[in-house]
C-alpha positions as CSV (number, residue, x, y, z in Angstrom):
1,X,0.0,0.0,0.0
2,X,1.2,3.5,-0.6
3,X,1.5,5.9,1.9
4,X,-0.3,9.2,0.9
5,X,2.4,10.9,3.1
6,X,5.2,10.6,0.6
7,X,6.3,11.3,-2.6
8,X,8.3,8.8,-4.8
9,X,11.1,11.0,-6.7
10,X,13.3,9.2,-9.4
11,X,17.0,10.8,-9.7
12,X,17.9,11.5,-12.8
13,X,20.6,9.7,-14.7
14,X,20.4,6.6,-11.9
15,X,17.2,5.0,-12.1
16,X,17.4,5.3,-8.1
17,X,13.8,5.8,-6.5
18,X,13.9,8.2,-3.5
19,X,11.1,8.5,-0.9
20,X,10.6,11.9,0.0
21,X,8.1,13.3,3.0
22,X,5.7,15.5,2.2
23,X,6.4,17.8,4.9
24,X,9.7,18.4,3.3
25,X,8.6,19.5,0.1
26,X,8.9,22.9,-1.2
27,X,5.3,25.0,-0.2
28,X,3.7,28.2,-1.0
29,X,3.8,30.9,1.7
30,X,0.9,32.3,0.1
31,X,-1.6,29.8,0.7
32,X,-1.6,29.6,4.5
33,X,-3.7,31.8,6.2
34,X,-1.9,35.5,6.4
35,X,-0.1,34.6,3.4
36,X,3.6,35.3,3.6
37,X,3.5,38.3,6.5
38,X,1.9,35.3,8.7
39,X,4.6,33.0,7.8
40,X,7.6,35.6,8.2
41,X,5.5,36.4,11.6
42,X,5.5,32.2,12.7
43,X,9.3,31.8,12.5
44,X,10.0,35.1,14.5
45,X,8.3,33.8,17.1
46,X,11.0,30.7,17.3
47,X,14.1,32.2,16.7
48,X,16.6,32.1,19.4
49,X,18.9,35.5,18.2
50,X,18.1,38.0,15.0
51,X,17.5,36.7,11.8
52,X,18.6,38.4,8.2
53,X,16.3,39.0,5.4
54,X,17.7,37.0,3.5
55,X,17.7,34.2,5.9
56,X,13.8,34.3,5.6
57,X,13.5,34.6,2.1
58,X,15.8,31.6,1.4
59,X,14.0,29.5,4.1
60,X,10.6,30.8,2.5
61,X,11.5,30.6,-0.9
62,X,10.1,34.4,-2.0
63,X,12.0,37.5,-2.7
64,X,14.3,39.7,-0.2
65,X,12.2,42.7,-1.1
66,X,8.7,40.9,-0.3
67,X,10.3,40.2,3.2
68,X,11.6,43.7,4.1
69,X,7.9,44.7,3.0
70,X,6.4,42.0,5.6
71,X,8.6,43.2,7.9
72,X,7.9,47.3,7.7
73,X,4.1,45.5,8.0
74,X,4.6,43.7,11.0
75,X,6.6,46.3,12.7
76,X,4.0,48.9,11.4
77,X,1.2,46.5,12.8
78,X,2.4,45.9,16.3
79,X,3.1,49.6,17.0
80,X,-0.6,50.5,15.3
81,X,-1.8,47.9,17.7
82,X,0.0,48.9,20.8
83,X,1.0,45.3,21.2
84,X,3.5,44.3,24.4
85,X,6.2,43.4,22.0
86,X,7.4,44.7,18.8
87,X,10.0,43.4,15.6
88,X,13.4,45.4,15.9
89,X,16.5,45.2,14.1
90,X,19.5,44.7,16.0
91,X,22.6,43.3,15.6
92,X,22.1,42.9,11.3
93,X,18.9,41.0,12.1
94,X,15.0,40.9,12.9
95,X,13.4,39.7,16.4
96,X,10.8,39.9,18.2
97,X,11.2,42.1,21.9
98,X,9.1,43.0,24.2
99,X,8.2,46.7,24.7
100,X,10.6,49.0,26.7
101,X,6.9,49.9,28.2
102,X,6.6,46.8,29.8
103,X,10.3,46.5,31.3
104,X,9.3,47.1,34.8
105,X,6.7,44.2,34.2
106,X,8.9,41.4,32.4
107,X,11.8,42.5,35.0
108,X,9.6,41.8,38.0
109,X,8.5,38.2,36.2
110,X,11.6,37.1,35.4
111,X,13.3,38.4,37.8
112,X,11.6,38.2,41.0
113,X,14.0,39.3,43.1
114,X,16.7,37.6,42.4
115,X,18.9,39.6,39.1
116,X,21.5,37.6,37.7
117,X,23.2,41.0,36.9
118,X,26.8,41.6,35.9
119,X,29.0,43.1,38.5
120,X,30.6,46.7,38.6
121,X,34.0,44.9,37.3
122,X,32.6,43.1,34.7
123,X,30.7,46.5,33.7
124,X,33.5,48.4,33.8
125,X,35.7,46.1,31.9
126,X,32.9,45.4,29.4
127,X,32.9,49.4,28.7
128,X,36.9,49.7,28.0
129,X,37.0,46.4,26.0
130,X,33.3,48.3,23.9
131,X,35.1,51.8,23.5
132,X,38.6,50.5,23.0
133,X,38.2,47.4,21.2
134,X,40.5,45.3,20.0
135,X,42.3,45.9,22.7
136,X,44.6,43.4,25.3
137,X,43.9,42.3,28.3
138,X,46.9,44.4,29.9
139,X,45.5,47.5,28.5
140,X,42.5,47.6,30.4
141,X,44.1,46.4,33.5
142,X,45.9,49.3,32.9
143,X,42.4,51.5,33.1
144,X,41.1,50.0,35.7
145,X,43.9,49.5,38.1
146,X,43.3,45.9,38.9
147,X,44.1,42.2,37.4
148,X,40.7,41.6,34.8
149,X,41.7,38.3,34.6
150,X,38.2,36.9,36.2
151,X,36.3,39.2,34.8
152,X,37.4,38.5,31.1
153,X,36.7,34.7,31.5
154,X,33.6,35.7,33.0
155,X,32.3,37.7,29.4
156,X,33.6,35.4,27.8
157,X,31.8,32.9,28.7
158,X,28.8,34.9,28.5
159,X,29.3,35.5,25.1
160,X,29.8,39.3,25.4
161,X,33.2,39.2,24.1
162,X,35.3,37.4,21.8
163,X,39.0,36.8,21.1
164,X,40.1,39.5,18.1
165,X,43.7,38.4,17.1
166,X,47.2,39.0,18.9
167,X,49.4,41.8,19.1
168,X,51.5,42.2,16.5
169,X,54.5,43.8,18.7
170,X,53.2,42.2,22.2
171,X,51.8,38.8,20.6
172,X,49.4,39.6,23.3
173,X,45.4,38.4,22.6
174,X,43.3,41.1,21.8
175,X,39.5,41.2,22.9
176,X,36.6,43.0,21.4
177,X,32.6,42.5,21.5
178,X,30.3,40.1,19.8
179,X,27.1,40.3,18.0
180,X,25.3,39.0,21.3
181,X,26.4,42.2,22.9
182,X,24.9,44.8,20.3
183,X,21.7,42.2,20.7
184,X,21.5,42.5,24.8
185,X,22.3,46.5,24.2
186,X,19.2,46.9,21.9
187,X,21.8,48.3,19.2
188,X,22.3,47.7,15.7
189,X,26.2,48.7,15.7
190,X,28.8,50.0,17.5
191,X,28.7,53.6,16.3
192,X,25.2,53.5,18.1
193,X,27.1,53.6,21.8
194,X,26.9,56.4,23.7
195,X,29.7,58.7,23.2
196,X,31.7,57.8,26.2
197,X,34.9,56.9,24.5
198,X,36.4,60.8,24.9
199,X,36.8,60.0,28.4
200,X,38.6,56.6,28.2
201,X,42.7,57.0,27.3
202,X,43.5,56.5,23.7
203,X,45.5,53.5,23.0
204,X,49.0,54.5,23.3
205,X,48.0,56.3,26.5
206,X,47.2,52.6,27.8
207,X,50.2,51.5,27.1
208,X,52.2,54.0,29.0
209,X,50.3,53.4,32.2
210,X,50.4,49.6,31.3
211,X,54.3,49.8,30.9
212,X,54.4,51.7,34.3
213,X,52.4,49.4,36.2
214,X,54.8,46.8,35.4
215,X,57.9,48.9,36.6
C-alpha cells in the first residue's frame, strides 16, 4: 500500500527511486492563512537570536524585497496595535522584543528578586573592551587598576566578548565584543554607543600606564 504521506522522486541519470516526506517538500507561503507576513510572523516567534532578510527569504523561498515589505508591516502592525512586543533590528537581524513599556513588568516576572546582573567589574571592563576594542587584556588592567583576569573569563563565557587576534609587537590576545552584545544592548552597531569613548585614554595612553604598572 502506498503511503499518501510521501512522494516517490526518481534521480535522474540513476534510475534510483527516492522516498521523500511531504512535509519536506517545497510550499507556498501564500496559501496559508496571512499569506507570507503570517509565515515571516511564525518563525520570528522561534528564533533564538536575529535573523537576516535573506535568511527568511531563502528559508521561504520568496524574494528579499517581499520580506523587508512584511517586515515594515509587522513592525507597522504591532506599534498601530499597541501590542506588548514589537519586531526590531539589532545586531544585522530581525526579532521579536518585548516593549521598553513593559520592562518594569517582564523585569519583576523574570526576575523576582533575584537579578543575575553583571557586576561593577565586569561593567566596567565590558565598557573599556566596547570603546577601546581590539584591545589586550593588559590595557584595560591598565584603566582600571586591577588584574581583569576573572572578569574576562567571565564575558567570555557569556558571550559578550570574543578573542580578536594578537598583538603584532606584544603577541598579546586582543579582545573586542560580539554580535550578542549589540543584541542584549538593543543596538544595531557600534557607532550607536553612547559617546563615552572621549573619556577613556587612547590606545598608546594605555600603554604607557600599562608599561608603568609593570615597573
Amino acid at each position: 500500500m502506498t503511503d499518501p504521506s510521501v512522494t516517490t522522486t526518481e534521480l535522474p541519470d540513476e534510475g534510483v527511486v527516492e522516498e521523500v516526506p511531504q512535509d519536506q517538500l517545497a510550499f507556498d507561503v501564500d496559501q496559508f492563512p496571512g499569506g507570507r507576513t503570517s509565515a515571516i510572523e511564525a518563525v520570528l516567534m522561534v528564533v533564538d537570536e536575529p535573523v537576516t532578510e535573506l535568511a527568511l527569504a531563502s528559508a521561504l523561498e520568496i524574494p528579499v524585497p517581499d520580506v523587508e515589505a512584511a517586515l515594515a508591516e509587522l513592525q507597522e502592525g504591532y506599534a498601530a496595535q499597541q501590542r506588548g512586543f514589537t519586531l526590531r533590528q539589532v545586531g544585522g537581524g530581525w526579532r521579536i522584543y518585548s516593549r521598553p513599556d513593559f520592562a518594569p513588568v517582564v523585569g519583576k516576572f523574570i526576575l523576582d528578586g533575584q537579578q543575575a546582573r553583571l557586576t561593577q567589574a565586569s561593567l566596567e571592563t565590558l565598557a573599556v573592551i566596547a570603546y577601546r576594542q581590539p584591545v589586550s587584556r593588559s590595557r584595560v588592567a591598565a584603566v582600571r587598576g586591577v588584574n581583569v583576569d576573572g572578569v574576562i573569563r567571565t564575558l567570555l563565557s557569556r558571550g559578550l566578548i570574543e578573542e580578536r587576534g594578537s598583538d603584532e609587537e606584544s603577541t598579546a590576545t586582543l579582545y573586542g565584543t560580539t554580535p550578542y552584545f549589540l543584541e542584549r544592548l538593543g543596538l544595531q552597531s557600534l557607532d550607536d554607543l553612547p559617546a563615552l569613548a572621549p573619556y577613556l585614554p587612547e590606545v598608546d595612553v594605555l600603554d604607557e600606564i600599562a608599561e608603568s604598572g609593570r615597573s
